[in-house]
N, C-alpha and C positions, 0 to 999 in steps of 0.2 A: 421586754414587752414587745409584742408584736400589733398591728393594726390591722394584720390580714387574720379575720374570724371568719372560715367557711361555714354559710348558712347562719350568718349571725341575723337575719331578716328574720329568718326560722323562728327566731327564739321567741318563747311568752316575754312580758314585757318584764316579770316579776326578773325572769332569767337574764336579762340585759341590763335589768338594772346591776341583779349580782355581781356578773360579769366587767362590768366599766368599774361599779365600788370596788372592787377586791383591787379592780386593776389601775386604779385611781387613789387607793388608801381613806377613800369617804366615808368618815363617821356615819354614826348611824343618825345623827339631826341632820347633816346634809341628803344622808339619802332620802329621810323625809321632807326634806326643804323639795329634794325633785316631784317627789309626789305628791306634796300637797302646795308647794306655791307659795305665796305669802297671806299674810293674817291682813284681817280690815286695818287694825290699827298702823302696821308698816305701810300702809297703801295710804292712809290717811296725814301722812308723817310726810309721806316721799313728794303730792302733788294736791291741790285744793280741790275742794268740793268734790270730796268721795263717795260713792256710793256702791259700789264695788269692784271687781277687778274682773280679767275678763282674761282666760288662761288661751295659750296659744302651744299647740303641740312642740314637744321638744325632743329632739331626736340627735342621734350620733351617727358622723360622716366615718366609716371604716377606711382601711384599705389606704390610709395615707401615712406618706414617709415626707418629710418636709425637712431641708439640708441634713437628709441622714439621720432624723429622728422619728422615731417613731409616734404617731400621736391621733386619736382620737379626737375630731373636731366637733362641738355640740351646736347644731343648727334650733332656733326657733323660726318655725314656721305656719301658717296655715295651711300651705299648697301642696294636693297630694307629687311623687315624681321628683322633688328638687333632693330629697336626702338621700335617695335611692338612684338616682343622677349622676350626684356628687360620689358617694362610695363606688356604682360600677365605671366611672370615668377613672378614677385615680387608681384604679386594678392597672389600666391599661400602661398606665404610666411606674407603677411600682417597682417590676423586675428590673428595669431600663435608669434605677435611680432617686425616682420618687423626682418632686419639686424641689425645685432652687429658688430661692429668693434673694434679692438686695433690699438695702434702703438709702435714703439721704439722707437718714436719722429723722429728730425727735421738734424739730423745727417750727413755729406757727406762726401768722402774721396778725399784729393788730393794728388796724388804721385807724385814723384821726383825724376827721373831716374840720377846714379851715376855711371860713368864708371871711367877706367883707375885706379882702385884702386889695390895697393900692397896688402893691408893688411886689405881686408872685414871686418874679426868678431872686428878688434881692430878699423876699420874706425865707425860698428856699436855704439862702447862701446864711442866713443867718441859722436856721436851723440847725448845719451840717457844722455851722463854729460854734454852735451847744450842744453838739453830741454828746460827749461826757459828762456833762451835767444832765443833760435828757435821760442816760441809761442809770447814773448815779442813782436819780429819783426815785424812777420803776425799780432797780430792784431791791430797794428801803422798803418795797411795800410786800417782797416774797423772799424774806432770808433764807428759810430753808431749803425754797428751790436754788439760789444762790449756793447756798451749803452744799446741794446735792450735784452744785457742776451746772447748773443752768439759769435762766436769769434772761434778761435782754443783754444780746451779742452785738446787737448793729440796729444801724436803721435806714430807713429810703427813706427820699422827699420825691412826692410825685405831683406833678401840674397837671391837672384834667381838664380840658377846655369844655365847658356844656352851654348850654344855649342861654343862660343869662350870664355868666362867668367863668374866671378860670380860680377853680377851688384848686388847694395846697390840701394836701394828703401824705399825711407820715404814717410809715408803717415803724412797728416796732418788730422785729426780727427776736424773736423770743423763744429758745428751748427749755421746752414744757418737760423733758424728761418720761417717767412714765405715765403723767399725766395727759389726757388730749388737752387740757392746759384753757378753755374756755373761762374759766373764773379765776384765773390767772392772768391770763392775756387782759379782760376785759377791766378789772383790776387796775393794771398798771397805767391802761391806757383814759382811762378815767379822771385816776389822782396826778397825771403829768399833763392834764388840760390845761389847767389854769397857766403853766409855766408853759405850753406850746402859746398859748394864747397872747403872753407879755412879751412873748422874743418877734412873734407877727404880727403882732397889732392887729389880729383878727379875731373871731367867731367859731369859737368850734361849736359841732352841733353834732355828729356820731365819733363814737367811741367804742369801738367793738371789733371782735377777731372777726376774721376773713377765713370762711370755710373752703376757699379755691386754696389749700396746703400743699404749694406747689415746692415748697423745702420740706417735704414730708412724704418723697415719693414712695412706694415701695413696687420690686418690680419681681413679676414670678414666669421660671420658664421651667416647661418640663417635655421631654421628647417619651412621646405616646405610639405603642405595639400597635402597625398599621393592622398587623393581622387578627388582633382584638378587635382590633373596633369595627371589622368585617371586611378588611379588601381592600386592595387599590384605589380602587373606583370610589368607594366611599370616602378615603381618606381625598382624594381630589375633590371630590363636588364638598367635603369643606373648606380647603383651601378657597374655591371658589363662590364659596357662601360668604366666609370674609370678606373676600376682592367687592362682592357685590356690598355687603353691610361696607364697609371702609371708604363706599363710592357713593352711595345712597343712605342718608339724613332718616329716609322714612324706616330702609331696614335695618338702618344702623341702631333705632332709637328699641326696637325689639330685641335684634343684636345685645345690647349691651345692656337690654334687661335678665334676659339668661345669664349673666356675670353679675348683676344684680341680688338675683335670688340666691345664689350663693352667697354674696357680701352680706348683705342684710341680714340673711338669715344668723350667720355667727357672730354677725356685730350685734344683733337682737339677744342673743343669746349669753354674750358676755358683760349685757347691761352697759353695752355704748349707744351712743347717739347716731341713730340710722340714719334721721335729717341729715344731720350734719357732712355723714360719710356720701351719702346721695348726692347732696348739692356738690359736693368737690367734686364724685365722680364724673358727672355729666355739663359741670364747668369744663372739666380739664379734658372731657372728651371733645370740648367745641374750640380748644385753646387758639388752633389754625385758621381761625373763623368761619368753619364748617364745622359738623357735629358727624364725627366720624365712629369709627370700632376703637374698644379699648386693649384690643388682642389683637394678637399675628397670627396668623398660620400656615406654613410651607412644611414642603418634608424636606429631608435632607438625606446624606449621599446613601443613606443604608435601607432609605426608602418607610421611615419612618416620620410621624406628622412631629413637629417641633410649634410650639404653641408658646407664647409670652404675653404676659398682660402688666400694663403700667396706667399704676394710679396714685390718688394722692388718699393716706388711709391715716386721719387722725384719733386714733383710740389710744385709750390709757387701760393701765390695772392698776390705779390709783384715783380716788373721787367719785363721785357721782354714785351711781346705782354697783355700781363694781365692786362696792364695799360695803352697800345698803342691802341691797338684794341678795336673799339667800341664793336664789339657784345660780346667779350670776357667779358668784362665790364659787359656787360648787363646779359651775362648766370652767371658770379660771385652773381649777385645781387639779378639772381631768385633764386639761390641755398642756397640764403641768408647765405653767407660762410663769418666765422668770422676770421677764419685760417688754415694756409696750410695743416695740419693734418684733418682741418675736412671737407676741399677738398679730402682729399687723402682717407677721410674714405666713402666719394658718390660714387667716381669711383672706388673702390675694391669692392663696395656694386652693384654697375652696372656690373663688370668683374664676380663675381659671378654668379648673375640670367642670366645675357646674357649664361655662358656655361650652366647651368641648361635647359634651352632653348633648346640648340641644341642637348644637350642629349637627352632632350625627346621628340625632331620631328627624329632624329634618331632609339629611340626608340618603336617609333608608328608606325608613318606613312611615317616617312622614312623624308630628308631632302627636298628633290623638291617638295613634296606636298603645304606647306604654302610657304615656299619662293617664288615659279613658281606663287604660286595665287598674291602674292604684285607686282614679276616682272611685271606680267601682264601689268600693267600699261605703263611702259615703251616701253616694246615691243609695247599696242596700239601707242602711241607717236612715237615712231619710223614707224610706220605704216600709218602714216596721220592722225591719231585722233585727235579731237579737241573739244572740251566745254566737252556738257553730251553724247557725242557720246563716251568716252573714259571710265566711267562707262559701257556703254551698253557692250562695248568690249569684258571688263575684266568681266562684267556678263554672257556673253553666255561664254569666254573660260574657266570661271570656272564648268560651266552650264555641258560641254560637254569635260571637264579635257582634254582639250586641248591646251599646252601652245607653240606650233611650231611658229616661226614667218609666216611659209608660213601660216597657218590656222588664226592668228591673222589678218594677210593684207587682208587672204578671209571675213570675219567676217566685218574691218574695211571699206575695198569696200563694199560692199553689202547694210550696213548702210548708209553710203553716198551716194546711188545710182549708184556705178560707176560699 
């Protein structure tokens, strides 16, 4: 299987679907699972007080090869630009290799907030002589992830000094496996309260995983065709867009929303938790005590741009919506993902080319030029447009780079005869 489809954008949608099912092996209920979503009652099941559900376009990232495999990445999104971003960024980078990824592995944290203590450093030192009773505990409460090779591995004890105390904080060191491990973690660190509690003679009062997944990094680098992506001169003024986002908080925080819309979008997509992925991302973007860029960018000797991004990405293909949700299921299946790591290495490989992307319509032509030309569509829709009368739209307001809504509605009357 190949990921490079010339004029796969071309295709009717009936066509793309064909094309991904054949090339994905999806039933025919999964292919309808993509086209029709889920039923009241699964929505009813999944979260409270239902009243509908609210469908968000789902689209496939071409054109990527990720440690030498081939693969299809499924984006949910609203925003015209980011799917069409993401595949002609990873062109550039295809011939040259495709993306590399690492990880730290499958690793989470849960902490265990300890007040009313006398005597912190001595309430710590007693914790660390019931470590093995401490981990014993926790993982009595998840045999099978125990079975499966994971379990609580260790733990910290941390002393916080805040302004009425210094509160005692235990982390549980806990590999989740292919789960992101939230009802796990939260879990263990729950039913070993009482027993933190009689070894400190204090107060616990939070019990819950820590979304900063800094033993869960995963990192992606891919060397990108300076003469794709237009020139010298462009591939510089992004190296130098970095430099500025890496130095500046305010460009940094747009920066590293373009690696965003990429992340979210396949984490949305494969029924993980976006909160959860978001809050770590831009935790661990400020870890230096500044809020920096999540990416590199230089070229190197061949005069090609070389680009890496490191973050901390806790998803599973295990639990949650991942195994509720039909389409979730279904986008798992084309990404043909064996485990949560080599999920987590597609979307750091999409978080990459997506900001790659936005550098260089920054860098060129500036960011409303292509974005404005995909909105287009929208705005005709919004305007009355309907069948092939919604190409012509978006043909003349590209025609006459005019993307106003008042010029689109003159355009869309006009075709209609009104």
């Amino acid at each position: 299987m190949t990921s490079r489809i010339k004029g796969f954008y071309l295709l009717s949608v009936e066509e793309r679907i064909k094309l991904i099912a054949e090339k994905s092996n999806l039933t025919n209920e999964e292919v309808e699972a993509l086209k029709s979503g889920i039923s009241l009652e699964l929505a009813d099941a999944m979260v409270e007080n239902v009243i509908g559900h609210i469908s968000v376009p789902l689209g496939v990232a071409a054109n990527f090869k990720v440690n030498g495999k081939e693969v299809f990445i499924p984006m949910a999104t609203e925003e015209p630009s980011v799917i069409a971003a993401a595949s002609n960024a990873a062109r550039a980078a295809y011939e040259l290799g495709g993306i590399f990824t690492s990880s730290s592995g499958t690793v989470m944290r849960g902490q265990i907030q300890v007040l009313n203590i006398e005597d912190p450093h001595a309430a710590r030192a007693k914790i660390f002589e019931h470590k093995n009773e401490i981990i014993e505990h926790c993982n009595e409460k998840d045999p099978t992830l125990v079975k499966l090779g994971g379990g609580v591995k260790d733990i910290e004890v941390h002393l916080i000094d805040t302004a009425k105390e210094t509160m005692l904080v235990v982390h549980l060191i806990v590999d989740t496996k292919d789960a992101m491990g939230a009802n796990a973690v939260n879990t263990m660190a729950e039913s070993v309260s009482p027993l933190i509690e009689r070894i400190t003679n204090g107060r616990v009062v939070l019990r819950i995983i820590s979304n900063l997944a800094d033993k869960r990094i995963v990192r992606a680098r891919g060397e990108f065709s300076t003469e794709m992506l237009g020139g010298i001169e462009i591939a510089k003024n992004i190296v130098s867009a970095y430099e500025f986002a890496d130095a500046d908080p305010y460009r940094a925080a747009t920066h590293n929303k373009g690696v965003m819309n990429g992340i979210t979008a396949a984490v949305l997509a494969s029924g993980n938790d976006t909160r959860a992925v978001e809050a770590g991302a831009h935790a661990y973007a400020a870890r230096s005590g500044r809020y920096r860029s999540l990416t590199t960018w230089e070229l190197n000797k061949a005069g090609n741009l070389v680009g890496t991004l490191e973050l901390p990405l806790a998803v599973g293909i295990v639990g949650g919506a991942t195994k509720t949700h039909p389409v979730a299921k279904a986008a798992l299946k084309i990404m043909d993902v064996q485990s949560a790591e080599e999920l987590a290495s597609y979307i750091a490989a999409v978080g990459l080319v997506e900001n790659l992307a936005s550098l260089r319509a920054l860098s060129a032509e500036g960011i409303q030029s292509g974005h404005m030309r995909l909105h287009a569509k929208n705005l005709a829709v919004m305007a009355g447009a309907t069948g092939d009368i919604i190409d012509r739209v978006v043909q003349q307001a590209v025609e006459e780079k005019d993307f106003r809504y008042d010029r689109v509605l003159e355009i869309t009357n006009s075709l209609r005869g009104e």
